[in-house]
SELOGU-860632 format. One record per residue (C-alpha): residue number from 1; x, y, z. Coordinates in Angstrom, 2 decimals. Layout:
<gumis>
{pos=NUM&c1=X&c2=Y&c3=Z}
...
</gumis>
This chain:
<gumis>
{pos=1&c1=-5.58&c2=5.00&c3=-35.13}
{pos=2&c1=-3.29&c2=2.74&c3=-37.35}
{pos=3&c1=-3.47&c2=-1.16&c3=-36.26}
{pos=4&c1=-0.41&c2=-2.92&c3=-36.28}
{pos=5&c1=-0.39&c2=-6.95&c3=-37.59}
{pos=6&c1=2.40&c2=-7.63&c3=-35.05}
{pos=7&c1=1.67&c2=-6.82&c3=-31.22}
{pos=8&c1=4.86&c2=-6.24&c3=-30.32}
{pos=9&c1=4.96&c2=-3.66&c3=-32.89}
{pos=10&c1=1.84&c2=-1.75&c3=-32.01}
{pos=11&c1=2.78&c2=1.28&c3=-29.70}
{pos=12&c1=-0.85&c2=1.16&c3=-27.64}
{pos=13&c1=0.25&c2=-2.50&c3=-27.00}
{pos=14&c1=3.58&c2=-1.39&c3=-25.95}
{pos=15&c1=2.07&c2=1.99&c3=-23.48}
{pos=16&c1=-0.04&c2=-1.34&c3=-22.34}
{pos=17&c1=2.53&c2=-3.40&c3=-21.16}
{pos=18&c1=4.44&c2=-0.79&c3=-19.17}
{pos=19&c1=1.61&c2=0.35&c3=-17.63}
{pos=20&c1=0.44&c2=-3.39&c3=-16.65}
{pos=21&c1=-1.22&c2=-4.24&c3=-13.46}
{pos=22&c1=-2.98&c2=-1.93&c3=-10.65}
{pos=23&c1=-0.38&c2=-1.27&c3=-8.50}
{pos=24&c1=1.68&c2=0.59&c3=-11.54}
{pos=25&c1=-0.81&c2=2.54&c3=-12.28}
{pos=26&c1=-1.09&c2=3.78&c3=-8.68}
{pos=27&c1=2.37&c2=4.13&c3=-8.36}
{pos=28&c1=2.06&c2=6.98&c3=-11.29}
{pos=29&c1=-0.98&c2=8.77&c3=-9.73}
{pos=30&c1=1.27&c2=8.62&c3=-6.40}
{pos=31&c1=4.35&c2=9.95&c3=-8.16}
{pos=32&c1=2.44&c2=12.61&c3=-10.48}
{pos=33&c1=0.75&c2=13.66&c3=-7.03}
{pos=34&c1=3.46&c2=14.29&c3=-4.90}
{pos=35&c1=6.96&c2=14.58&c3=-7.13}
{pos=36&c1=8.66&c2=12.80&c3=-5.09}
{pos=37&c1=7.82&c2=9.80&c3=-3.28}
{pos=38&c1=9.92&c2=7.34&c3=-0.60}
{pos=39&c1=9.12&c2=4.06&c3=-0.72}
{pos=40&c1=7.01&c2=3.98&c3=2.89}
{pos=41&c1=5.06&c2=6.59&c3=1.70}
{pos=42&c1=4.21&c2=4.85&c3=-1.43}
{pos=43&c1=3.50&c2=1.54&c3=0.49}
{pos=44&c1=1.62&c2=3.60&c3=2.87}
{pos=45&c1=-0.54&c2=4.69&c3=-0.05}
{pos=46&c1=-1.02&c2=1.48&c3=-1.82}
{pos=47&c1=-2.03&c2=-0.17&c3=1.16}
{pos=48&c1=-2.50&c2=-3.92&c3=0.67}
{pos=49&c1=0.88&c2=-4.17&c3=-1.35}
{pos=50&c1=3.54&c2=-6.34&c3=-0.20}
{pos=51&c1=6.95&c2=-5.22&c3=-0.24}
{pos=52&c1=8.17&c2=-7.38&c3=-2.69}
{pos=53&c1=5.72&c2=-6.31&c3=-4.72}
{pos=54&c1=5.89&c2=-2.83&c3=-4.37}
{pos=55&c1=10.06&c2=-3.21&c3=-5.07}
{pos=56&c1=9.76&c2=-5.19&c3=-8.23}
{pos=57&c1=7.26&c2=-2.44&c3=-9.67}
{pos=58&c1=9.33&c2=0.07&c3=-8.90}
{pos=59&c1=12.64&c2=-1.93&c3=-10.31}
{pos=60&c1=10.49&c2=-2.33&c3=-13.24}
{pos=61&c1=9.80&c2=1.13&c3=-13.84}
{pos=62&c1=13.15&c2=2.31&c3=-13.05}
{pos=63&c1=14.86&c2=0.18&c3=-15.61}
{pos=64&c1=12.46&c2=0.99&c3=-18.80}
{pos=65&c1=13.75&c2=4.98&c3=-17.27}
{pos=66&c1=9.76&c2=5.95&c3=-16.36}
{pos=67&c1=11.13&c2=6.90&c3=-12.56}
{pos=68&c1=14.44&c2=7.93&c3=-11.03}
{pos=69&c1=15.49&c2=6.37&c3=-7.60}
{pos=70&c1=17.71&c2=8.24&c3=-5.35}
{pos=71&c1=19.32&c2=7.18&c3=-2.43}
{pos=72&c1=20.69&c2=9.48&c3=-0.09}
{pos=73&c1=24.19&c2=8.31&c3=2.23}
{pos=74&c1=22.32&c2=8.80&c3=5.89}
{pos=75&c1=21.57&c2=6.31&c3=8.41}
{pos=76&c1=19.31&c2=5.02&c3=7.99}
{pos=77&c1=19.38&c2=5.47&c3=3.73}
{pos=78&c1=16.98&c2=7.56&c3=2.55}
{pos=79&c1=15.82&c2=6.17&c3=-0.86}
{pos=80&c1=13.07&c2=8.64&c3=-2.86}
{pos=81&c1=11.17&c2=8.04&c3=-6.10}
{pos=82&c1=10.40&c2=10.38&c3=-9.00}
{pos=83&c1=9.34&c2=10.61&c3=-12.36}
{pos=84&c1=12.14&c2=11.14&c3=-15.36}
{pos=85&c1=11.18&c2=13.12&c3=-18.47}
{pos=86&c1=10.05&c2=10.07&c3=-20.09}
{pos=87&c1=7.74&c2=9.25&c3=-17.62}
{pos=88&c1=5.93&c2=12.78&c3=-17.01}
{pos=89&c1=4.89&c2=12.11&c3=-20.75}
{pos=90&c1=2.60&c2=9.73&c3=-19.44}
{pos=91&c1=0.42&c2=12.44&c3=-17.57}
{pos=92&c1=-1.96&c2=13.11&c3=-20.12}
{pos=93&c1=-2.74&c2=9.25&c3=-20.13}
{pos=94&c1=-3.68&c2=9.52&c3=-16.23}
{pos=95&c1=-5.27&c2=12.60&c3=-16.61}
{pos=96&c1=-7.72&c2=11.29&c3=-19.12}
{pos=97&c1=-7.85&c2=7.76&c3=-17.21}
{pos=98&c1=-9.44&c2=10.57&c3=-13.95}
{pos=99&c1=-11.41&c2=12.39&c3=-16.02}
{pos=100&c1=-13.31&c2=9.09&c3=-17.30}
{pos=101&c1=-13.40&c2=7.77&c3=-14.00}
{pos=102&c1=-14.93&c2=10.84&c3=-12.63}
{pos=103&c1=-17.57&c2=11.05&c3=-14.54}
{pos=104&c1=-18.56&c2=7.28&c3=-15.71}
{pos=105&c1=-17.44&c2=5.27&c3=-12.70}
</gumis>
């Protein structure tokens, strides 16, 4: 693997920085689970995440296109998560990420 001088030009750096922080990470294992995903569900899942929380993740993820949000016109809305092309390219990451954790963890 080629090192880069300049962080913000390295693409492991980059994967890195979208995938920052726990709750991301579960939010992918939830999404590449289950296809689609409401937001209770996910919270549900994630358990100790606030709300806040849980909505700036998936704001997050939504505007660098790794998820789709789609909200449905019922009462009361109906809002569902999934992941876009881009983001199903990240599969093979989480894949490896269970397969280490399975057997070294």
């Amino acid at each position: 693997m080629k090192k880069s001088k300049n962080l913000e030009d390295c693409p492991v750096y980059k994967t890195a920085e979208l995938l920052e922080g726990k709750w991301t990470i579960l939010i992918f294992r939830d999404l590449l689970d289950k296809k689609v995903v409401r937001f209770n569900e996910l919270k549900r899942s994630l358990g100790s995440i606030s709300p806040k929380t849980l909505t700036e993740r998936l704001k997050f993820l939504e505007f660098h296109n790794l998820i789709q949000r789609n909200v449905y016109p019922e009462t009361p809305p109906r809002v569902e998560y999934s992941l876009t092309q881009k983001g199903k390219q990240l599969q093979s990451i989480f894949e490896a990420m269970a397969k280490f954790g399975t057997k070294w963890l």
